[in-house]
Structures are given as C-alpha cells and as structure tokens.
C-alpha positions as CSV (number, residue, x, y, z in Angstrom):
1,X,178.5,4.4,-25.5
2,X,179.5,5.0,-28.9
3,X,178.4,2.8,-32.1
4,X,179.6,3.1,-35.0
5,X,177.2,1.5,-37.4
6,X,176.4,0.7,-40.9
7,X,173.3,-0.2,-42.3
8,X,173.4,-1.5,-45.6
9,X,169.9,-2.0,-47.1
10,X,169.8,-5.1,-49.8
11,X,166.2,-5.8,-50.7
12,X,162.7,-4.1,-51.2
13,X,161.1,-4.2,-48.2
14,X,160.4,-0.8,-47.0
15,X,158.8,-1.1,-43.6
16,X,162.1,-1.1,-41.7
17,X,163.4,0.6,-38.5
18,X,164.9,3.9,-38.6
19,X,168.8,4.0,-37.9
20,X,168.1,6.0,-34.5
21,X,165.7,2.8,-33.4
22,X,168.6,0.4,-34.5
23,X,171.0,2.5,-32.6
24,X,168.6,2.5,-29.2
25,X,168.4,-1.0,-29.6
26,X,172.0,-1.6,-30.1
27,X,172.7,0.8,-26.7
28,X,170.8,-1.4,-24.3
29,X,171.7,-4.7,-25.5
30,X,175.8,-3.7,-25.5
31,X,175.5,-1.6,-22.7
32,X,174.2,-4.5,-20.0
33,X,177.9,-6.1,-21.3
34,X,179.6,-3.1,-20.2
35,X,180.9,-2.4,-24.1
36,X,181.7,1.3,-24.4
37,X,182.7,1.8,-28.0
38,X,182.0,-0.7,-31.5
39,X,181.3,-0.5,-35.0
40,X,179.1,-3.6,-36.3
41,X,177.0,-4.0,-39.7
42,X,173.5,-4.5,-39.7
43,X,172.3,-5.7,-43.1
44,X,168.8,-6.3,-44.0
45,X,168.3,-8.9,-46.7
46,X,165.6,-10.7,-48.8
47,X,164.5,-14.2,-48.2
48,X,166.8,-15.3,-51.3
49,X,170.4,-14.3,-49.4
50,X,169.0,-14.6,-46.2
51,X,168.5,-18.7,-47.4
52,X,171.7,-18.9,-49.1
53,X,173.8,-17.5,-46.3
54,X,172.1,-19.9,-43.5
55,X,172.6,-22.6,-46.0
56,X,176.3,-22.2,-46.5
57,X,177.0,-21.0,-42.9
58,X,174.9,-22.9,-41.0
59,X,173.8,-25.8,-43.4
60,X,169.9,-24.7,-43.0
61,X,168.7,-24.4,-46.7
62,X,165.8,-22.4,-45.4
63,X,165.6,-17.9,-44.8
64,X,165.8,-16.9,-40.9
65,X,164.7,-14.0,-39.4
66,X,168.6,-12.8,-38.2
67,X,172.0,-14.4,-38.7
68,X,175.0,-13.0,-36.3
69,X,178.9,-13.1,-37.8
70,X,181.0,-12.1,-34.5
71,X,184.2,-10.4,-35.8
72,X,187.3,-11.8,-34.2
73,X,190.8,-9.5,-34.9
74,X,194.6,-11.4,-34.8
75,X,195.6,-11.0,-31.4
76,X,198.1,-8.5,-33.1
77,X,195.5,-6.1,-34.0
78,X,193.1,-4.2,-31.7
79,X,189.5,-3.0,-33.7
80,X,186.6,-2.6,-32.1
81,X,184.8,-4.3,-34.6
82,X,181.9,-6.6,-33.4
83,X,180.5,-8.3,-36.6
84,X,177.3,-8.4,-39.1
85,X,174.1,-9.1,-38.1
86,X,171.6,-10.3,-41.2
87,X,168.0,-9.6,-40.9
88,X,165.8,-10.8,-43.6
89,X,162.9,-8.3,-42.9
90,X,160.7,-10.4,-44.9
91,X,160.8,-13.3,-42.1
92,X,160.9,-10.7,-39.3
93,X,157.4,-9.3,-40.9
94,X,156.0,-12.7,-41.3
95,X,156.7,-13.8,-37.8
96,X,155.8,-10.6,-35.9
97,X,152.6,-11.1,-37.8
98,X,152.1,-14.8,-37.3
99,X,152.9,-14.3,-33.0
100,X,150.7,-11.2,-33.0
101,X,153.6,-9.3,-31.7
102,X,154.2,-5.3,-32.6
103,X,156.6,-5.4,-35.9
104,X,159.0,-2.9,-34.3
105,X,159.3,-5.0,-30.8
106,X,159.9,-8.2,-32.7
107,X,163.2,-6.1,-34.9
108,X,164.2,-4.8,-31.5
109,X,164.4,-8.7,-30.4
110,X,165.8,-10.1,-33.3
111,X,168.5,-7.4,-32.6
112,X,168.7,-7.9,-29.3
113,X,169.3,-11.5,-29.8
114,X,171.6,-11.2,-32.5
115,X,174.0,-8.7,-30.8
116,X,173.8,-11.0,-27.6
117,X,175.1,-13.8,-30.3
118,X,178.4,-11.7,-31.3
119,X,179.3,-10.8,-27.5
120,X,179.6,-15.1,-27.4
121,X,176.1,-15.9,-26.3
122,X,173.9,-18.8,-27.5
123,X,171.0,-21.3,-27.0
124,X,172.5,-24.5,-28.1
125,X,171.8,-26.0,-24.7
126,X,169.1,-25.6,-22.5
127,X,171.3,-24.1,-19.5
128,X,172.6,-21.3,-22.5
129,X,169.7,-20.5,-23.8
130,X,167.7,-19.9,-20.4
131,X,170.6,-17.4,-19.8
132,X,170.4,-15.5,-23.1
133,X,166.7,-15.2,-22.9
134,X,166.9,-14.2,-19.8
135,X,169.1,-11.2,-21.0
136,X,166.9,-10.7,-24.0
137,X,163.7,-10.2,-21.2
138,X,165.5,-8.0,-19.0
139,X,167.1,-5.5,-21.9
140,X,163.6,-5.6,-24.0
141,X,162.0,-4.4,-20.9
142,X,164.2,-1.6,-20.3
143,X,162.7,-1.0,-23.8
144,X,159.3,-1.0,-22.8
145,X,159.0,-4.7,-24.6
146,X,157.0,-7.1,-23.7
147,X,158.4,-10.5,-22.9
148,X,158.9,-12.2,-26.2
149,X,158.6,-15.9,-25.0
150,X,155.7,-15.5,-22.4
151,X,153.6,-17.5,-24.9
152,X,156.4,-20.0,-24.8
C-alpha cells in the first residue's frame, strides 16, 4: 500500500509520533478496507483550533482528541485523496494519562478511529458504533494494542 501523507505540525507539543509510526498506523487501518494507494493530512493542533474547528463543524464548543474531514472529488475527477484528520495532541496526552493507557497506543487509536471515520464509518448509533469498534480492536491488535474499550 502506498500513502502519501502530510503531516503538518501547528502547536508546541513536542511528544508526538514519528511519521514512520503514523505511517504503520495508517497501513493497518486502510489496508483491512482493501485501499491500495491515498494521500490524506494528518494535522496536529492545540486545544485553541482544535475547539474552534469542532465548534464550527460539529457545533461542540469544546477541544477533542481527533476530528476526521473525508475528502469527496466531483464524480468528474478521480484523486485518491482521503481527507484530514485533526489531532489536538494536547487532549490525546491528557486522556492517555487520565485512562492509564500507553501515550503511543492511545495516537495509534485516535488514528485508527479517525481514518475508519473518512472510509464512511461511525458510532452514531449503537449497531455503528459496535461495528467500528470492533474494527478498531481487531486492527489495534494486529498492532500489538491492547483493547481500548475493555474498561468500557
């Protein structure tokens, strides 16, 4: 599989994932949907956008941990492009911390999940989401990841 990604780097935290840990990440969680070449955007925000993109986009006034934008071409025009995730590493720190989890397994989840989001998966409904998480458990263990919602 080929991935053609950008990281773009917009705040001060400096305990991040390297682009090769992204890029693992990114090949289990596209390759279980059988995608074979894509270019996305990871960017990794502070609190401050993080908040003002979940307010204007999804009318939360509040920072999240990871926001997904699928990328959808005219019909007209092929591109492999598959969207923007946004990870406030701030909120990803914080939680990992607060659910005693291994900082790097909880940025492989939030990318997990997010990329799962632009392939057209979600969790608004209870049948949905047991199906997403269900993906997230199988690729994070092909990681080596414990299950993230055991304590759930």
């Amino acid at each position: 599989m080929k991935i053609d990604l950008d990281i773009q780097i917009a705040c001060e935290n400096t305990n991040l994932p390297t682009t090769e840990q992204f890029e693992q990440w990114l090949q289990f969680a596209l390759a279980e949907q059988k995608i074979e070449e894509t270019e996305l955007t990871i960017r990794i925000v502070s609190p401050e956008e993080s908040q003002q993109l979940n307010a204007t986009y999804r009318e939360k006034d509040k920072p999240t941990n990871i926001l997904s934008f699928p990328f959808e071409s005219p019909a007209e025009i092929e591109l492999n492009f598959l969207g923007d995730l946004v990870v406030c590493a701030d909120i990803v720190d914080k939680e990992a911390k607060q659910q005693n989890k291994q900082l790097l397994d909880h940025w492989a989840h939030m990318i997990v999940h997010g990329s799962l989001h632009l392939l057209g998966f979600d969790h608004e409904h209870d049948d949905d989401a047991k199906i997403m998480e269900s993906l997230e458990v199988q690729i994070l263990a092909k990681l080596g990841i414990d299950d993230p919602y055991q304590d759930h």
